[in-house]
N, C-alpha and C positions, 0 to 999 in steps of 0.2 A: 028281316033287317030293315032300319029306314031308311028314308034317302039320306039324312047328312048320320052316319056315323057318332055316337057318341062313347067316348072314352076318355082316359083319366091326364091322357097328353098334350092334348090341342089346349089352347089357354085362349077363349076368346076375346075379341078388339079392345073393350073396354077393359078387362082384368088386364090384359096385358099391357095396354098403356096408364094403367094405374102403379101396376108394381114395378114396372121398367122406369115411369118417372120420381117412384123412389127410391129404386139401385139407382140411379143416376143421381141426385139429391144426397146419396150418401158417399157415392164415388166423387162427386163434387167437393165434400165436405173434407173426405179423406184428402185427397190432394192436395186441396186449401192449408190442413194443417200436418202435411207433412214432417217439417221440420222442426215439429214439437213433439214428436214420437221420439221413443228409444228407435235405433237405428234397425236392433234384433229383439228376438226374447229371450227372455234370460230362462223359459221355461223346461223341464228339460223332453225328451219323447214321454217319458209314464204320464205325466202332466199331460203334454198335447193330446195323447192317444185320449185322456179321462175328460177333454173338454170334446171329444168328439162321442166319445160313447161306443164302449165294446159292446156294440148290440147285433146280434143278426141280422141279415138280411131283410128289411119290412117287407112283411104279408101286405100290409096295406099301403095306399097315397097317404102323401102330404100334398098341403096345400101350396104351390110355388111362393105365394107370400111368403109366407112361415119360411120356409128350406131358406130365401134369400135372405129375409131379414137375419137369419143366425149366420148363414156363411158368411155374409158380410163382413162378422163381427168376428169371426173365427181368423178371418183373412186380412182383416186392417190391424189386429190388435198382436198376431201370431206368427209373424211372418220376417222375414227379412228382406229391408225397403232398401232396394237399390234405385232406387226414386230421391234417397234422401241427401240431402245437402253434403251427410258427411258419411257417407259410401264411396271409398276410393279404392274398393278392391278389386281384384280380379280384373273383367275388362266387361261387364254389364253396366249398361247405360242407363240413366233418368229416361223414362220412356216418354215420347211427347203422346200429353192429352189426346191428339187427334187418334192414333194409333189403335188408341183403346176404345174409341168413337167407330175407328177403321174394323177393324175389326169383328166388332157387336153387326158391320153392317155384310161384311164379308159372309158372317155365320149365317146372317137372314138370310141373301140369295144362293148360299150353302153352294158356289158351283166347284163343280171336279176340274183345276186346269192339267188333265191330264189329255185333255183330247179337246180340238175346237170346235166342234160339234156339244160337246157337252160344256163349254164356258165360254159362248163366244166373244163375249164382250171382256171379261177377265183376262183369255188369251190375248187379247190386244192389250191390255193395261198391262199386262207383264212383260209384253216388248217393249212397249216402251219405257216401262222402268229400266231396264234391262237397258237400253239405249240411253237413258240419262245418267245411268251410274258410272258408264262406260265412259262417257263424256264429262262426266262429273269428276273422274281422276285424270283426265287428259289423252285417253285411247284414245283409238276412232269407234264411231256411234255405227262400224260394221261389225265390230267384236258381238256375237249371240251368246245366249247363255241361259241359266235360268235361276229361279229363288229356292232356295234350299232350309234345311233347318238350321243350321250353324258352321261353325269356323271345319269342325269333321267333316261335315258331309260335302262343303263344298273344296276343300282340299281331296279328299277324295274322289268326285265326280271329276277333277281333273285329271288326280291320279290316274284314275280308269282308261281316260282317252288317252294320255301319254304313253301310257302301253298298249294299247292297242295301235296308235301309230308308229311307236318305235321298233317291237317287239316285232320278231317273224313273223311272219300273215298265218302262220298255220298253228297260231296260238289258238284262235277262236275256234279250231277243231280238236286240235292234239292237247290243249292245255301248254304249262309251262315243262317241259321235259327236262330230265336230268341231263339229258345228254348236250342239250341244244347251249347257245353260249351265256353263261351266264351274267343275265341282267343288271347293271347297277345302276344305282341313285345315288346325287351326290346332295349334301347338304351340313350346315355349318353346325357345332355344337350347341348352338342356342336356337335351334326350330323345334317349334311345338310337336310333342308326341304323336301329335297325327299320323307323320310320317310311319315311325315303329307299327301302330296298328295296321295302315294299309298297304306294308311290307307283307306283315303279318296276315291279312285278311284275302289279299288278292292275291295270293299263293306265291311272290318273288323273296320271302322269308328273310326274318332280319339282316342274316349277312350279308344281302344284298345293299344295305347300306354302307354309304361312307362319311360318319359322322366328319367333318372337316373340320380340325381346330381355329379358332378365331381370333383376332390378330387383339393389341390390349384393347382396342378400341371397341371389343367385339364383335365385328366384322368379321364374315368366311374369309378365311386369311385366301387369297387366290396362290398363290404359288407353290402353299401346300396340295389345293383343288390339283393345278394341272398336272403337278409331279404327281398325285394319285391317280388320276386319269389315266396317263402315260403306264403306269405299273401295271395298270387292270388292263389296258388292252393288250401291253405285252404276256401277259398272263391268262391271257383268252376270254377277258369278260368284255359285257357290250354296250359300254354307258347310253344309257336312253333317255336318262331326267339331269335335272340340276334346276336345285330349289333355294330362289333367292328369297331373304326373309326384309319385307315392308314394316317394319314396327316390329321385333322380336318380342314375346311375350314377357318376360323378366325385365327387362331394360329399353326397350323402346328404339334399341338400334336398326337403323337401316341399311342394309349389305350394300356395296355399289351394283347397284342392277346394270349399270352400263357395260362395267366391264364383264360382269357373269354373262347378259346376253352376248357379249364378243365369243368368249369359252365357249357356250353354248351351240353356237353355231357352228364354229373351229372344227366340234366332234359332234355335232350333229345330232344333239340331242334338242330334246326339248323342253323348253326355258320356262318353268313357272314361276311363281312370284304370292307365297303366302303372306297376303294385306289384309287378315284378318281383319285386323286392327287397326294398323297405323295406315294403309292408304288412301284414308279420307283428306291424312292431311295433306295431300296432295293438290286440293283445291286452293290451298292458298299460292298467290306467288311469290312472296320470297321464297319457297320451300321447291319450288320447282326444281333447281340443280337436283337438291337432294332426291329427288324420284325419277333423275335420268333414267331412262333404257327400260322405262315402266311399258311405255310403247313396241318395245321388241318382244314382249310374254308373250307364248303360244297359248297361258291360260293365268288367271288371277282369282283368288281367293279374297272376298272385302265380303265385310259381318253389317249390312245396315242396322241389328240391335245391336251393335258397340259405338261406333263414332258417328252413327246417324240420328240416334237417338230414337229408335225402332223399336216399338216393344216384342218381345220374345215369341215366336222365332222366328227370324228372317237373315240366312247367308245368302251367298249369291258367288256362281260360279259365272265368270265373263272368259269367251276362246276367241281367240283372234279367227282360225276358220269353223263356225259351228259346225260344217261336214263332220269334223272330226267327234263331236259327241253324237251326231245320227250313226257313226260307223260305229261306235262303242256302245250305242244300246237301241236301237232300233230292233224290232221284230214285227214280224206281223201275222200273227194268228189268225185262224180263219174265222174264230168269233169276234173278230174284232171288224165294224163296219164304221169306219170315219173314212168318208170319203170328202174329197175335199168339194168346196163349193166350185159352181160351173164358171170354168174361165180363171179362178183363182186358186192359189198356193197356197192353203192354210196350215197352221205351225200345232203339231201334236207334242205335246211336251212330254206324256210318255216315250216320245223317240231320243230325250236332250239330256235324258240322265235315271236313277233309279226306282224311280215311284212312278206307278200307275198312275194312282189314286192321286189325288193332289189340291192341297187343301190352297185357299188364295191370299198365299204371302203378300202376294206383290201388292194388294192395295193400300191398306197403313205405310207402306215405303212409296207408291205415287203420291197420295196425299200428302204426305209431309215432306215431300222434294217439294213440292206446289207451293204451300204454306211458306215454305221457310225462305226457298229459292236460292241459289248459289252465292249471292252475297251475303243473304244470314245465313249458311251453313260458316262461310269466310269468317263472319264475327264468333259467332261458337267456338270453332274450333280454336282459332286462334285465342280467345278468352282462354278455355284448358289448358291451352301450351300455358300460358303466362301464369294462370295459377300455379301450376307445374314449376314453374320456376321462380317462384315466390316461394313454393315452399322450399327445394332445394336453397334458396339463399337465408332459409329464417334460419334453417337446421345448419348450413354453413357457418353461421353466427353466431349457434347457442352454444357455450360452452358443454352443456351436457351429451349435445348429438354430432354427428359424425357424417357428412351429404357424402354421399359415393357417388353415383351418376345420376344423368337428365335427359331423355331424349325424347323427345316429342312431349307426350304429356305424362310421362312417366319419370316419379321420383323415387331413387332408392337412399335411403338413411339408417341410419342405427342409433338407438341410446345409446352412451359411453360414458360411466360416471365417471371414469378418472382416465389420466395418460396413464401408458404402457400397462394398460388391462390385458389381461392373458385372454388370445385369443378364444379358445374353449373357452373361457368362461361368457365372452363378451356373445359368442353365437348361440351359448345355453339362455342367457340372460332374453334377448332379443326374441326367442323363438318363446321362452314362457310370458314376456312383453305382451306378442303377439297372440298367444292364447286368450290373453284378459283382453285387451282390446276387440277380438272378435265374438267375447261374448258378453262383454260389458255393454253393450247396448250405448256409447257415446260414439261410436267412431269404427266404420270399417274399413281396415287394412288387408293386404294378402303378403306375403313373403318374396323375397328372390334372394341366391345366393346368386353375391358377386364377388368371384376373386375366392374365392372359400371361405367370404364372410356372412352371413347369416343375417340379410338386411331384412328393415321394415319396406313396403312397395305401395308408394298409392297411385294410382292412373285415373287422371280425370277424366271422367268423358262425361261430365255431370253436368248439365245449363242449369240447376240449380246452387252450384256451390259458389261461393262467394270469398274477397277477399277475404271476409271477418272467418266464415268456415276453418280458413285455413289459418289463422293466425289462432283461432281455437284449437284446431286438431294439435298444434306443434304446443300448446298448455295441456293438453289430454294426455295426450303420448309423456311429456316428461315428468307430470305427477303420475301415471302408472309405470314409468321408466326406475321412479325414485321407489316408490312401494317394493314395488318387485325385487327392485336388488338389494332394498333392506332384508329382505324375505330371505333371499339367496345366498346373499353375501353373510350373513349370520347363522347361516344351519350350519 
């Protein structure tokens, strides 16, 4: 063997700063002309599978040029760009440039923050992310936590410690027993499925929820909460959670966190607060009322790839006392040797939630907290709100459409060709709308039923979209509004 190894992986200095400066030169390019793209493809999977090639596995290399230069083109031209101007669906965000910079430099020093011995410079960037975010919606900057993959996991990673603090101490030996008193969670009819899976996952099984009806406004109605409360523990169950919702995923409502952490405390449970989404907008001040009792959560759930503008993936779980996620997944095996450095306390982040292994979220979310800083996140967000309610007031105006709610940066609408349209029809009509629209490649939308009506949903969290975007989207929607229910209305 020679001294330097030769094989078909390592890409030496100069090749790699040749074809890295034209991925970049083309990722530059892409971005520049973003909003001249179709938003999706109109291709359908047989197509996409035939532009990649049903070939077996290569016997032989390719050259990294070659593989880049085609993926490239696989991935700007094939894809569906939530980058684009008029992407208002779901709750993914325009990702900022730097993220994608962030990243590329993350993979170069490849470190593990699963231990600080194995990331030590990384471990410190993720405190203090972790420390900025905290203070970024208005905690205190003693709340710990860590970066996660998304809205699931870090609603979960709280899940996990809430039962571990609430639940009998002889859970983490016996499991959850039939006999022992049975568990509940309480939470409003408009929270994200998370909940049902980590009912589901962490062995306290469906029933142990209490979907709570919500008042018109869509708020967990409380009066139904404590009279449920009340029944269960006369009934012999053992309320442990109550999950207030920061921006609810269909409509953008905000629970009163103030008064839930009062209930919360009452029966001694513990108070979480799903911000997936909407707790960025916290940073602004007039909005402050609105995220009263944010400060009383024993844990919070906020997505820096949705209203941070973070590229994919980065959630983040924040605990008022971290003890409580070292009690919920610390171990220590005896092949495990991170010992801490002499005279100091260093922070293993396999001890703060599910992964070992741990790839480094946190730096695309330091850097672009840096870049942007608290008063342009202020202008951002607040821009979204206001589109948001540009659009609501265009669709309020136009005789063909119908604004149902607005909250935060979330609009719900409907096409409506005429008065006293029969409901079924008008929720068939909207739901095939909404079909062409998401694969028409002009304009992304996602759904919400509100009231049991069957709306169109767009949520901005886009620094690319514009008033004109929007005054287009409400021309897109009502020529496919009109097509459509020629279609419908005539079979």
């Amino acid at each position: 063997m020679t001294e330097n190894r030769e094989n078909e992986i390592e890409i030496n200095k100069e090749e790699f700063r040749k074809i890295g400066y034209q991925l970049i030169d083309k990722i530059a390019d892409f971005i520049d002309s973003i909003d001249k793209k179709p938003v999706t493809t109109k291709k359908l999977p047989s197509e996409l599978q035939e532009l990649i090639g049903d070939n077996p596995l290569p016997e032989n290399g390719t050259s990294p040029k070659e593989l880049l230069s085609k993926t490239s083109d696989l991935l700007f031209n094939n894809s569906l760009l939530n980058g684009h101007p008029k992407f208002l669906g779901y709750i993914t965000s325009s990702a900022a440039p730097l993220g994608a910079l962030a990243d590329l430099l993350a993979a170069s020093v490849n470190p593990n923050v699963g231990a600080h011995i194995l990331s030590p410079m990384a471990t410190e960037i993720e405190k203090q992310t972790i420390k900025w975010l905290a203070e970024f919606i208005g905690v205190s900057p003693n709340y710990g936590g860590l970066l996660v993959s998304g809205g699931n996991m870090a609603n979960f990673t709280a899940f996990l410690a809430a039962r571990t603090a609430k639940a009998p101490q002889s859970i983490k030996e016996h499991g959850i027993s039939n006999d022992s008193e049975k568990l509940t969670i309480y939470c409003s009819k408009a929270t994200h499925t998370w909940v049902e899976k980590a009912a589901i996952l962490f062995g306290l099984g469906t029933n142990s929820i209490r979907w709570i009806q919500t008042t018109p406004s869509n708020k967990l109605d409380e009066k139904i909460l404590e009279k449920t409360i009340k029944e269960d523990i006369k009934n012999g169950s053992k309320p442990i959670m109550l999950i207030g919702t920061a921006g609810d995923v269909s409509t953008g409502v905000v629970d009163n966190l103030k008064n839930l952490s009062t209930i919360s405390k009452k029966y001694d449970m513990w108070f979480h607060i799903d911000g997936a989404y909407g707790i960025p907008a916290a940073v602004i001040p007039s909005l402050k009322s609105l995220f009263e009792g944010v400060s009383e959560a024993d844990s919070i759930a906020l997505d820096p790839h949705k209203w941070l503008y973070s590229p994919l993936e980065a959630g983040c779980t924040l605990v008022k006392n971290p003890q409580h996620l070292i009690d919920t997944f610390s171990s220590h095996p005896e092949y495990y040797n991170f010992n801490n450095p002499e005279g100091e306390i260093a922070q293993n982040y396999y001890e703060f939630g599910l992964q070992n292994s741990r790839g480094f979220r946190a730096l695309k979310v330091w850097l672009t907290l840096q870049q942007v800083g608290r008063s342009g996140y202020e202008k951002l967000i607040s821009e979204d709100i206001q589109l948001s309610e540009l659009l609501f007031s265009l669709a309020e105006n136009h005789e063909e459409l119908e604004a149902v709610t607005q909250n935060l940066s979330i609009t719900t609408f409907r096409y409506k060709p005429f008065n006293n349209a029969d409901e079924d029809y008008l929720n068939k009509l909207n739901e095939a709308i909404l079909n062409e629209l998401q694969t028409g490649g002009d304009l992304f939308l996602s759904n919400a039923i509100v009231h049991k009506k069957y709306c169109l949903r767009a949520c901005v969290v886009n620094f690319r979209t514009s008033k004109k975007d929007i005054e287009e989207i409400v021309e897109i929607i009502v020529n496919v509004g009109r097509k459509t229910h020629l279609k419908l209305f005539t079979k």
